[in-house]
Backbone bond lengths (Angstrom), bond angles and torsions (degrees), N, CA, C in turn:
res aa  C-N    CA-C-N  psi(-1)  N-CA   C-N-CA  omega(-1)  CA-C   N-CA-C  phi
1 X - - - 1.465 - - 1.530 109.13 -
2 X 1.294 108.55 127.10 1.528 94.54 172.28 1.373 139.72 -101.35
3 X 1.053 133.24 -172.95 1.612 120.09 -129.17 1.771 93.68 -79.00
4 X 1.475 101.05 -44.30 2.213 93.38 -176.72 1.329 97.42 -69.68
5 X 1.229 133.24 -8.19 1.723 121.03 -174.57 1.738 91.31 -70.57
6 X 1.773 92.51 -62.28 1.950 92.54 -172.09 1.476 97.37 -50.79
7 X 1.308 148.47 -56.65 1.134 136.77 -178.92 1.524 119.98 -15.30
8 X 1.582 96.15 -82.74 1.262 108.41 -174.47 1.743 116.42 -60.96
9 X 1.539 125.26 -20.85 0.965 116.01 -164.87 1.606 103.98 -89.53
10 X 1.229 124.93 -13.74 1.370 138.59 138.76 1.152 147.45 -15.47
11 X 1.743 98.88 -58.88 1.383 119.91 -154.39 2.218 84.45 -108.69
12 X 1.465 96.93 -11.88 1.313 102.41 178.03 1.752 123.42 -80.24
13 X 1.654 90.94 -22.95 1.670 115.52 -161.91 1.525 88.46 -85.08
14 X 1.466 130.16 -48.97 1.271 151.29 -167.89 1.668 108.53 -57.04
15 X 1.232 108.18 -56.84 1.459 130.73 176.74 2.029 117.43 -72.35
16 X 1.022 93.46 -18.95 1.150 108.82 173.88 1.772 119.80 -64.65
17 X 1.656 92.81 -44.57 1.471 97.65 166.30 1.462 143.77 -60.33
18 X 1.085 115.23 3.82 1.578 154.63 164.23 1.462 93.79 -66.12
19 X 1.378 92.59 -100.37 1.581 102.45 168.93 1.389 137.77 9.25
20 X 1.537 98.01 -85.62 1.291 108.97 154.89 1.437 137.65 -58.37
21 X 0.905 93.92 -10.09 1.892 114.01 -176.93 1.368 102.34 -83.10
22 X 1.438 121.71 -34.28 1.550 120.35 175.52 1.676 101.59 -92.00
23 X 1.176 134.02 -37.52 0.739 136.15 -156.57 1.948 118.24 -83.37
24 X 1.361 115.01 -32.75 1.218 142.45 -179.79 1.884 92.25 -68.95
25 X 1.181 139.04 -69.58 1.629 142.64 -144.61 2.153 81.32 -88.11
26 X 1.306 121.18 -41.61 1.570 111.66 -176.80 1.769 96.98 -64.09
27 X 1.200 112.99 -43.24 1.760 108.79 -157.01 1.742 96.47 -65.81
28 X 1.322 106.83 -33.70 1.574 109.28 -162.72 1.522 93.18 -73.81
29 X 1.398 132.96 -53.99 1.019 139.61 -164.97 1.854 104.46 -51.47
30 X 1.512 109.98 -41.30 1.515 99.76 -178.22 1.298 113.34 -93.48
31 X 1.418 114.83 -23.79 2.266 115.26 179.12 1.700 92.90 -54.78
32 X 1.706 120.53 -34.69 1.192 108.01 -138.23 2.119 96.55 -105.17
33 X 1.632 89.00 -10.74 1.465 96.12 177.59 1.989 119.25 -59.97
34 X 1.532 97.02 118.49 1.812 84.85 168.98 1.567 128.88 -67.49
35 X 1.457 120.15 88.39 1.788 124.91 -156.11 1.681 109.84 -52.17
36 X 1.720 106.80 -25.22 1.085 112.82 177.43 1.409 119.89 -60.28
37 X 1.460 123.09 -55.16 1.475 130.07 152.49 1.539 121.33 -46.11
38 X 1.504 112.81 -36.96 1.797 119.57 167.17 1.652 109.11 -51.59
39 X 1.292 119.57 -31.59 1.453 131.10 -166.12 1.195 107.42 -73.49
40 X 1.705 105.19 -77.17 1.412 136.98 -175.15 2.015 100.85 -41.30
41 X 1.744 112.63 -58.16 1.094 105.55 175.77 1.572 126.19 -62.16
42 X 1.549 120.11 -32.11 1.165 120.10 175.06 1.553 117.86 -54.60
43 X 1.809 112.50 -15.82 1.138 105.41 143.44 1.488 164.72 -68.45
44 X 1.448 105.15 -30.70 1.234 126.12 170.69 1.477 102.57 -54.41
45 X 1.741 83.65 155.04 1.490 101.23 -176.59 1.710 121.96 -78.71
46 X 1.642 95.91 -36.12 1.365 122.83 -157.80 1.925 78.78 -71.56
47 X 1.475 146.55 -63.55 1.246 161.12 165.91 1.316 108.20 -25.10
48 X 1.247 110.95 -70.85 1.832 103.73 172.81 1.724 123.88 -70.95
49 X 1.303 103.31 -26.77 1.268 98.51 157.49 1.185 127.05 -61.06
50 X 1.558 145.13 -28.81 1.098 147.60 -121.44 1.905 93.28 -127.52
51 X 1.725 93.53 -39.17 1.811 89.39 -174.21 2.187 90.59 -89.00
52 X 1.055 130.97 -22.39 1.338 126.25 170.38 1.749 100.29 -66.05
53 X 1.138 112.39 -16.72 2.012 79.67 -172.97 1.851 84.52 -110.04
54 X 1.091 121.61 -0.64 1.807 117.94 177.54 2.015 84.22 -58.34
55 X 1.947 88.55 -72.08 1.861 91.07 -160.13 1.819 101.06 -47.17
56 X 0.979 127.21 -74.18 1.394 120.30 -156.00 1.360 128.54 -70.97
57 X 1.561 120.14 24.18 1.367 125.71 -152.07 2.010 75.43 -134.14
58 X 1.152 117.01 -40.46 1.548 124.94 -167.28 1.738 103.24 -90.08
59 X 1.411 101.61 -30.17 1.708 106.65 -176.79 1.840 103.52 -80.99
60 X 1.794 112.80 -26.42 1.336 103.20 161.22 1.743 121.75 -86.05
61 X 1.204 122.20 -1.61 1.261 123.49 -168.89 1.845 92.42 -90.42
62 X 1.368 110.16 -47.24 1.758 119.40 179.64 1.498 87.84 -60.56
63 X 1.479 159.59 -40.66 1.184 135.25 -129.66 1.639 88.44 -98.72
64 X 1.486 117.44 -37.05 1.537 124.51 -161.40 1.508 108.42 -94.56
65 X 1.140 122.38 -5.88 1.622 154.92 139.93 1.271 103.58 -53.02
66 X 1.669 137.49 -82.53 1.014 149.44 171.16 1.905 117.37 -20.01
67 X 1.171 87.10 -62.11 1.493 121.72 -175.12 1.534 109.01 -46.52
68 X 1.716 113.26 -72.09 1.415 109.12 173.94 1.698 126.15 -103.59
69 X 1.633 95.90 5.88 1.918 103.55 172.60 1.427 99.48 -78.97
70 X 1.204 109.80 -35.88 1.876 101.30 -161.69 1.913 101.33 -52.56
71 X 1.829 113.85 -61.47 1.499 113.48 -169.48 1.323 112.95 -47.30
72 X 1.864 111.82 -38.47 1.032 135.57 -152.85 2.066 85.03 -73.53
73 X 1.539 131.10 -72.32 1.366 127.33 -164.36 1.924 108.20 -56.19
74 X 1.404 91.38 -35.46 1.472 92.06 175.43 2.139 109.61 -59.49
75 X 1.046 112.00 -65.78 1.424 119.83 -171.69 2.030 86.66 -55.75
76 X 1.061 150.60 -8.12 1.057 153.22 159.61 1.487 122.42 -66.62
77 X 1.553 93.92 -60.61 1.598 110.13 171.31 1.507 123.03 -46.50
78 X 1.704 96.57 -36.14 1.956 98.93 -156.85 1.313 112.07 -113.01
79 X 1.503 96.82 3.07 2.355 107.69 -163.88 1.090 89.31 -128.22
80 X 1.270 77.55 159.96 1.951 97.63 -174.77 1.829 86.72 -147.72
81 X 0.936 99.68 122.60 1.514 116.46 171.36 1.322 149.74 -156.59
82 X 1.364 130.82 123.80 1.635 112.80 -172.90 1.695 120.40 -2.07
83 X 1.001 136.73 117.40 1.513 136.79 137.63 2.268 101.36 102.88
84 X 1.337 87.87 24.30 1.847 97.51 178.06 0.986 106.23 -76.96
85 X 1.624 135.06 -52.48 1.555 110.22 166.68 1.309 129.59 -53.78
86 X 1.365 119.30 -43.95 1.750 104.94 166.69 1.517 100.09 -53.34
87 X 0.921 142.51 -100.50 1.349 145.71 -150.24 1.923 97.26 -38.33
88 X 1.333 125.02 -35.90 1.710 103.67 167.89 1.767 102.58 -61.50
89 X 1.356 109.10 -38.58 1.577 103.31 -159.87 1.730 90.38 -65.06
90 X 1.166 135.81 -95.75 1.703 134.21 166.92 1.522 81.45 22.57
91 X 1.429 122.44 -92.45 1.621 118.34 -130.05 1.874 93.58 -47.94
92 X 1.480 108.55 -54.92 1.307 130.54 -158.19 1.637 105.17 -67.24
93 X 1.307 114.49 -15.10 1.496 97.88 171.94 1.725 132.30 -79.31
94 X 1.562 115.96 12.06 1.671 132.11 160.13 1.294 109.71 -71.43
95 X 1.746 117.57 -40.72 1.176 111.14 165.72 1.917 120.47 -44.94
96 X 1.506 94.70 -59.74 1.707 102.61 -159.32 1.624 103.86 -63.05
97 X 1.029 112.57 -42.28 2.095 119.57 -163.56 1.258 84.63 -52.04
98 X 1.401 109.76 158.95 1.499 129.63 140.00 1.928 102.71 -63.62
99 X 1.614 82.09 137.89 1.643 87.01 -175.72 1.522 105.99 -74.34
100 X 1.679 144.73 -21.99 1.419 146.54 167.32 1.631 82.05 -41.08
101 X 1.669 128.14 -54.10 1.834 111.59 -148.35 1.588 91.61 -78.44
102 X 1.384 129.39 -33.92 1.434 117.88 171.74 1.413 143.13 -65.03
103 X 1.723 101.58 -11.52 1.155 108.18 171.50 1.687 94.16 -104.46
104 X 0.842 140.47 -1.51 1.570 132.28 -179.69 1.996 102.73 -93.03
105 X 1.811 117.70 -35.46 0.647 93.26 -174.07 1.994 118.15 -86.97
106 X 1.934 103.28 -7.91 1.155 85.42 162.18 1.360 140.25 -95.77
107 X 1.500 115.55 13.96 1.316 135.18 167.01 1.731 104.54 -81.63
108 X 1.250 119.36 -7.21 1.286 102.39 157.93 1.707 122.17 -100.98
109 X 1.379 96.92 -32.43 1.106 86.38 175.96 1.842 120.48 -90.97
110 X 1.018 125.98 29.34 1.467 131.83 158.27 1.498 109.54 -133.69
111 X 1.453 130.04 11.07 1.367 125.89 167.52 1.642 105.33 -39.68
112 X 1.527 91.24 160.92 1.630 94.99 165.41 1.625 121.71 -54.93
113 X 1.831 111.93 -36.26 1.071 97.00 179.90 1.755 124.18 -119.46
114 X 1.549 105.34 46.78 1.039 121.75 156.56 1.579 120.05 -85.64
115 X 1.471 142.24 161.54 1.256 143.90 162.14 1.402 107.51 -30.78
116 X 1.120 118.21 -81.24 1.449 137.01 -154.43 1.876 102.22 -56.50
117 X 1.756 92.42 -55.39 1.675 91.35 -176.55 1.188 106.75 -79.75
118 X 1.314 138.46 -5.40 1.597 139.24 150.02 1.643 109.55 -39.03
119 X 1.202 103.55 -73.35 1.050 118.24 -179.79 1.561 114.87 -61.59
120 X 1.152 145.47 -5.22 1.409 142.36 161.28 1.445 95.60 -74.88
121 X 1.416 137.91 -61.25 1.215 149.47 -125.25 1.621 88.48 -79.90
122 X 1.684 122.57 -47.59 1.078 121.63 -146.97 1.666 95.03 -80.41
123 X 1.328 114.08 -23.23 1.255 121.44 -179.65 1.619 115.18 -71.94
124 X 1.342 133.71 -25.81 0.844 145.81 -176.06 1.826 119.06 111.14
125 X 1.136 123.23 52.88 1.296 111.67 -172.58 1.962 78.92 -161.44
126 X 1.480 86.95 161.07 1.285 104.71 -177.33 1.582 120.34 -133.16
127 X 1.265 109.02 97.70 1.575 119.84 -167.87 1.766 107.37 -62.02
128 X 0.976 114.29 -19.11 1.858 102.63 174.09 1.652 106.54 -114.67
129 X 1.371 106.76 144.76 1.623 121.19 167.05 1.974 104.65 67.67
130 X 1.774 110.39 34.81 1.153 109.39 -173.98 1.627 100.04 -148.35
131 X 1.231 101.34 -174.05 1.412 116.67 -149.88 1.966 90.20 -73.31
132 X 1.522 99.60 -49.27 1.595 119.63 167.30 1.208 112.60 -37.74
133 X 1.678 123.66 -47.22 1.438 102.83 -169.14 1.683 106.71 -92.52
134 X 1.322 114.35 -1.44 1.521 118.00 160.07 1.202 107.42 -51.16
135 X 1.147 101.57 -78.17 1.694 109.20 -178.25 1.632 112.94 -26.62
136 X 1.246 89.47 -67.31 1.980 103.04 -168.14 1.767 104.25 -44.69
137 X 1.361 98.77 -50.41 1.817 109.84 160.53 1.671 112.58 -24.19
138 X 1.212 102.82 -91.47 1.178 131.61 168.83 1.009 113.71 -17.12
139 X 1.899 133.53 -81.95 1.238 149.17 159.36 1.544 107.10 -20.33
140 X 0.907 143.00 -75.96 1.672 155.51 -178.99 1.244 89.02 -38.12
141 X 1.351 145.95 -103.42 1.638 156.95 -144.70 1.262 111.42 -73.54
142 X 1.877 115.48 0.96 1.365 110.48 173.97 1.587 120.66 -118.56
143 X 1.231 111.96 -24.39 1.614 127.75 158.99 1.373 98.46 -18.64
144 X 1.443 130.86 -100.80 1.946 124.54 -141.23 1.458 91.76 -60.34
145 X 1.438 142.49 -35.68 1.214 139.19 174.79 1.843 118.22 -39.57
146 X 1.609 111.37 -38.35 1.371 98.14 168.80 1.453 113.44 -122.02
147 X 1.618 120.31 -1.95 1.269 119.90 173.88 1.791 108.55 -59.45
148 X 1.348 106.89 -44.93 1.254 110.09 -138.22 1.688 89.03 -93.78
149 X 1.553 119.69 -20.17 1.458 106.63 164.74 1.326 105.26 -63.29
150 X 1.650 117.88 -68.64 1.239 114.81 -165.81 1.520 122.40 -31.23
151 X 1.602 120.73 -44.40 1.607 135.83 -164.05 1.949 80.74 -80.53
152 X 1.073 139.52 -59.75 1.924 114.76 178.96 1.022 97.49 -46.68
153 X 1.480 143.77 -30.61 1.509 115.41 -148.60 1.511 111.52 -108.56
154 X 1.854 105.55 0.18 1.275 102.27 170.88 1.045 100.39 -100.91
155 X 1.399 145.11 5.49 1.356 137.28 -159.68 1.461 80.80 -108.52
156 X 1.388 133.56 -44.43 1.608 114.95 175.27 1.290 132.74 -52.73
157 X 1.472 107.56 -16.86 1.476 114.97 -177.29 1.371 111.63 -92.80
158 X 1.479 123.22 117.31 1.233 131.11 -173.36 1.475 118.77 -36.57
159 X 1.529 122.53 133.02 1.762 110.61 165.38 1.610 113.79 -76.28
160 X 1.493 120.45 -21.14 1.309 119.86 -179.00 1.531 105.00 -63.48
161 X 1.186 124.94 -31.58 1.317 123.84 -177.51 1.740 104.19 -49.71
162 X 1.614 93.33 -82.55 1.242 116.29 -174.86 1.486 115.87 -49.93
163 X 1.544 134.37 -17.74 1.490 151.79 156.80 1.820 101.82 -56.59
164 X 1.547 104.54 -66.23 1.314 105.47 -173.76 1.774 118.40 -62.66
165 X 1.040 103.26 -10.97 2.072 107.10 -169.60 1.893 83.50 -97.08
166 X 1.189 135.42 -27.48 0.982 116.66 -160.12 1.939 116.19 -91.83
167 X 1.719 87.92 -41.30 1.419 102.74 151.94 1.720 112.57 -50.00
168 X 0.701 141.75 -25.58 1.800 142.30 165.61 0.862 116.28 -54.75
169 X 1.265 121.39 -21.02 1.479 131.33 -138.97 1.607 135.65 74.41
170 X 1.248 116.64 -7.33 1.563 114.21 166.89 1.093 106.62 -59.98
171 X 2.224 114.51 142.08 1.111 119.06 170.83 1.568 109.74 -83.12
172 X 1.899 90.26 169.98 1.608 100.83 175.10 1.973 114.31 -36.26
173 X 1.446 91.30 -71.53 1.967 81.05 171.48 1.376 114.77 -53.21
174 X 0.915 148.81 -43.48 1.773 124.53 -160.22 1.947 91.62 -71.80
175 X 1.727 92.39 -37.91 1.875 77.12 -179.58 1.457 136.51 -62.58
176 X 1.665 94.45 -30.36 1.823 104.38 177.17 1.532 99.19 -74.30
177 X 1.764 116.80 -57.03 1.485 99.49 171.55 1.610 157.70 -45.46
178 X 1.984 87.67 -31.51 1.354 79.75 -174.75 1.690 103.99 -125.11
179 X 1.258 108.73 20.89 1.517 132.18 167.81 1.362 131.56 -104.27
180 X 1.401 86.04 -60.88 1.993 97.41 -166.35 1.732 102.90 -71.56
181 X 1.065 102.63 -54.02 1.425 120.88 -157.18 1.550 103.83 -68.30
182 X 1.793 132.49 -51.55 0.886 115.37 143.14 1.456 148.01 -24.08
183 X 1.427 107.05 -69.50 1.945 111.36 159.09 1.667 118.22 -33.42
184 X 1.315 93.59 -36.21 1.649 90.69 -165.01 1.298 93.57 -104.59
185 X 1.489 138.85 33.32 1.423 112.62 -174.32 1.662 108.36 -84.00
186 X 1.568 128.99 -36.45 1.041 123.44 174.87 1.532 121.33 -38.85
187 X 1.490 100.82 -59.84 1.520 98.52 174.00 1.728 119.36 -55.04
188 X 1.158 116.87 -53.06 1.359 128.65 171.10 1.509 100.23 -41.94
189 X 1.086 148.65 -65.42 1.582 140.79 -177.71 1.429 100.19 -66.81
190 X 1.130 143.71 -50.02 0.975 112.73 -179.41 2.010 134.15 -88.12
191 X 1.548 92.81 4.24 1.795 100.79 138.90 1.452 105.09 -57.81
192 X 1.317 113.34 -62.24 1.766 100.48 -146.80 1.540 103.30 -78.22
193 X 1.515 122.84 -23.39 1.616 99.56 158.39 1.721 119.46 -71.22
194 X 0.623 140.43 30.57 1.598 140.57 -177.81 1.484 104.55 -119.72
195 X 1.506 95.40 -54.55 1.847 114.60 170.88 0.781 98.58 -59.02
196 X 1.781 162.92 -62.67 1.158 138.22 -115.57 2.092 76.03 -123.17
197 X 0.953 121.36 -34.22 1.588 118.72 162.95 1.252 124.60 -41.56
198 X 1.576 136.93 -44.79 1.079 154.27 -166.97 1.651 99.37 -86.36
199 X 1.557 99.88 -55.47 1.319 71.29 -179.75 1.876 129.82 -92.15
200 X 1.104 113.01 18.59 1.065 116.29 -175.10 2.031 101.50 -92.34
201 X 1.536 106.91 -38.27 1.196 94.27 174.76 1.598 124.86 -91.79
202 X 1.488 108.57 27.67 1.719 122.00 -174.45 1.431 97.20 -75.98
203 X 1.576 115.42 131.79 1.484 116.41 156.17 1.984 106.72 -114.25
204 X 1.506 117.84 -39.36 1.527 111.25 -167.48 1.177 117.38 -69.02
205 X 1.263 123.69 -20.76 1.277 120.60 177.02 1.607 99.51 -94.43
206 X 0.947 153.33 -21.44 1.130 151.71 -160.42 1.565 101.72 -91.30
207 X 1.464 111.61 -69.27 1.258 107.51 165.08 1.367 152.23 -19.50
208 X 1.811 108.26 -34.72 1.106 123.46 176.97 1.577 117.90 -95.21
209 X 1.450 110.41 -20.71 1.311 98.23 174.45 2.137 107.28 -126.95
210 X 1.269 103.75 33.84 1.278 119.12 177.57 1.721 124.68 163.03
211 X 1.804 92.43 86.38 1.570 114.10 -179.17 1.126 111.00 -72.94
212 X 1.618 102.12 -40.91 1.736 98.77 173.82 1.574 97.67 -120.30
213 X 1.731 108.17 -175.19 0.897 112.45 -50.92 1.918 130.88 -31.92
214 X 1.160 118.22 171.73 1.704 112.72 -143.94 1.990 83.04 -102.64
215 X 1.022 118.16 107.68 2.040 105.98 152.71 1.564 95.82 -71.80
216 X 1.333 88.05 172.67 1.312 122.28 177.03 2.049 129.41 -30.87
217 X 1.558 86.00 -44.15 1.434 97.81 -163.72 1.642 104.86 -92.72
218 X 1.579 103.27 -20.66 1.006 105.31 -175.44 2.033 115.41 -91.90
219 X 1.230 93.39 -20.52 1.614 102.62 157.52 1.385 110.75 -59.06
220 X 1.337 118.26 -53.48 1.396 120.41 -176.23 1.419 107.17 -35.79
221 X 1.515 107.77 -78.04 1.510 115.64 172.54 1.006 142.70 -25.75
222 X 1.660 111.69 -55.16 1.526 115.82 149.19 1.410 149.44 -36.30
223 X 1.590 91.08 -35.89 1.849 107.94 -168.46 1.777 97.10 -95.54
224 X 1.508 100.52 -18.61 1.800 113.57 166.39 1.179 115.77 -40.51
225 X 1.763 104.95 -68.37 1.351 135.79 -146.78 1.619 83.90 -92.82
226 X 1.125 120.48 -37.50 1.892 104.79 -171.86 1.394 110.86 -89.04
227 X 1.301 126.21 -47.70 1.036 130.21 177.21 1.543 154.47 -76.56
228 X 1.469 74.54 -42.79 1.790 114.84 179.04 1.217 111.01 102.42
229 X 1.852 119.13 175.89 1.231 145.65 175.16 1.710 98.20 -26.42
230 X 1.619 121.79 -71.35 1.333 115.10 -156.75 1.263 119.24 -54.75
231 X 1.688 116.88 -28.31 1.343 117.92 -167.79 1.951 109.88 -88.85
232 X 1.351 96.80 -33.68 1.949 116.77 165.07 1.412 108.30 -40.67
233 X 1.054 115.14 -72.80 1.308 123.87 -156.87 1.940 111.39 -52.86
234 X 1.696 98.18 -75.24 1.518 72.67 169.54 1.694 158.21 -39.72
235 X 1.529 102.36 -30.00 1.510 103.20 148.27 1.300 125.62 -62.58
236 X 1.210 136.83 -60.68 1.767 133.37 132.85 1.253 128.06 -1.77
237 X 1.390 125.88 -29.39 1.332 137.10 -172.02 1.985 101.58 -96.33
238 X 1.382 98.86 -42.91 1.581 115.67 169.75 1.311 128.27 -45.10
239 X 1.637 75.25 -61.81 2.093 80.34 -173.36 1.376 101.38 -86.59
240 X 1.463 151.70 -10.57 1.148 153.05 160.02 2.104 101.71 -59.11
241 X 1.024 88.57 -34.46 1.638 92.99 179.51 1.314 114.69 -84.46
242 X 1.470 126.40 -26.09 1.990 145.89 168.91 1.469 95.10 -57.35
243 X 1.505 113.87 -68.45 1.008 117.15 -162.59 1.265 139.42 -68.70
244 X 1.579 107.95 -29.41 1.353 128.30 160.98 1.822 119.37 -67.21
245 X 1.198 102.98 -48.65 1.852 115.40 158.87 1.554 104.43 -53.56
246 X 1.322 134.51 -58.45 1.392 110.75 163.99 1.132 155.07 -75.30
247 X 1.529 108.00 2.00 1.169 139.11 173.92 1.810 110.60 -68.69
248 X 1.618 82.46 -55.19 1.783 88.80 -157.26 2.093 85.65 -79.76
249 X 1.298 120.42 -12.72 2.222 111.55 173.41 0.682 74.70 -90.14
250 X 1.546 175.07 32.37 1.311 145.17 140.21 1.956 110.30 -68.03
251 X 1.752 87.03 -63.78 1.937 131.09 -178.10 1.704 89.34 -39.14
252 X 1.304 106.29 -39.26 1.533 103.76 -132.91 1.943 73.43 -96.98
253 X 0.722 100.87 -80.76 1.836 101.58 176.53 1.539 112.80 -7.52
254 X 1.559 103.65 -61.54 1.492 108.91 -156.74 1.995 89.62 -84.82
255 X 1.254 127.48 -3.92 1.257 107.73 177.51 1.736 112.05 -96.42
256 X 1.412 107.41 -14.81 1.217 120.50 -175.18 1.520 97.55 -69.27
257 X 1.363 110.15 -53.01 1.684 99.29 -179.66 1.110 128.88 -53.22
258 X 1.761 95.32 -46.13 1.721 106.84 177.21 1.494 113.22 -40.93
259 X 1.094 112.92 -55.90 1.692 124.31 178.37 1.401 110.27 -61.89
260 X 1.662 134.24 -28.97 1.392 128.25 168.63 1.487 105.82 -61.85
261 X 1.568 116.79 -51.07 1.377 115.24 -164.96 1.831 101.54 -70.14
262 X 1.056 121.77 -18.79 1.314 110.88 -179.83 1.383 122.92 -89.81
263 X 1.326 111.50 3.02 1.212 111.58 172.40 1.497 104.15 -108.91
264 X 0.921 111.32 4.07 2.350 106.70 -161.34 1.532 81.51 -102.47
């Protein structure tokens, strides 16, 4: 074997322990899961309801994420300006908090009798114990998850490009549309699976400003704390199974294109 083979097969053996580190607490979790109860629950209503409002409560929080992170990572990517590291640190501080202080601090600031959640209420929507304050959950603990891909993935895309299409005369939109955003789409999808990941498996922030209706993680908890381990787990076994199934149509989606665009 030669010497960069032992190298690499090393640095492979080393890295491996990761691996197994995720892989060892998932395997135990399903040898040790009762499938019969995995079944029976995949029936319940209260169960499928609970992993259906995880995906679509986190897939609208990534879309409104999507929406104003993308201008926001781009104007990141290409400016340099007084006071940009605070404003990177801001995005990045959902990461550091304990998520209990992120869901406490946006249950104050959208309570009924805050400004903001004043103003939802009068409109007709109700920011606590609703589908809304999922979202708002969600939104908070999922931001640096697709900001901060999107801003690598515009910084990978050349400015000479986007300099030279503009000198042509193409405007700013046809250039972000039919330039920027392309180049960077890999990175850009894989913000919004991470984003729409994060927040689908959020319980502390969610918890505090929306117990009911119940997502996914927060069912878990409940049937934990009421029941115990035997009755927990199979929902646990579920959304570990949602998430991994959408993970790998996600992989599989965004590689299928990759391979269309490389052949056209």
């Amino acid at each position: 074997m030669h010497r960069s083979s032992r190298e690499c097969f090393f640095l492979a053996l080393m890295g491996s322990f990761l691996v197994v580190y995720i892989l060892w607490p998932l395997g135990g979790l399903f040898l040790r899961a009762d499938w019969g109860l995995v079944a029976s629950a995949s029936l319940e209503k209260e169960v499928v309801g609970a992993l259906w409002r995880s995906i679509w409560t986190a897939a609208a929080a990534t879309g409104v994420i999507a929406l104003f992170g993308t201008p926001l990572a781009y104007v990141l990517a290409r400016k340099s300006f007084r006071g940009k590291a605070f404003l990177e640190a801001i995005i990045d501080v959902p990461i550091m908090i304990p998520h209990t202080v992120a869901g406490i601090a946006v249950l104050m600031a959208f309570s009924p009798k805050a400004p903001a959640g004043a103003l939802l209420v009068k409109a007709g929507l109700s920011p606590v114990n609703s589908h809304l304050g999922i979202i708002l959950a969600c939104m908070f603990v999922s931001i640096p998850f697709f900001v901060d891909a999107a801003k690598d993935a515009f910084s990978g895309v050349s400015p000479r490009i986007e300099k030279a299409a503009r000198t042509l005369g193409a405007s700013f939109p046809h250039v972000f549309f039919r330039i920027s955003l392309p180049m960077a789409k890999k990175g850009l999808i894989s913000g919004l699976i991470m984003s729409w990941a994060r927040g689908v498996s959020e319980f502390g922030a969610i918890v505090i400003i929306a117990y009911h209706p119940m997502v996914a993680p927060t069912l878990i908890y409940d049937r934990f704390a009421t029941f115990g381990l035997k009755y927990s787990t199979p929902v646990a076994v579920q959304l570990i199974l949602v998430c991994l199934g959408m993970f790998v149509l996600l992989r599989l989606l965004a590689a299928g294109k990759r391979r269309e665009d490389a052949e056209a």
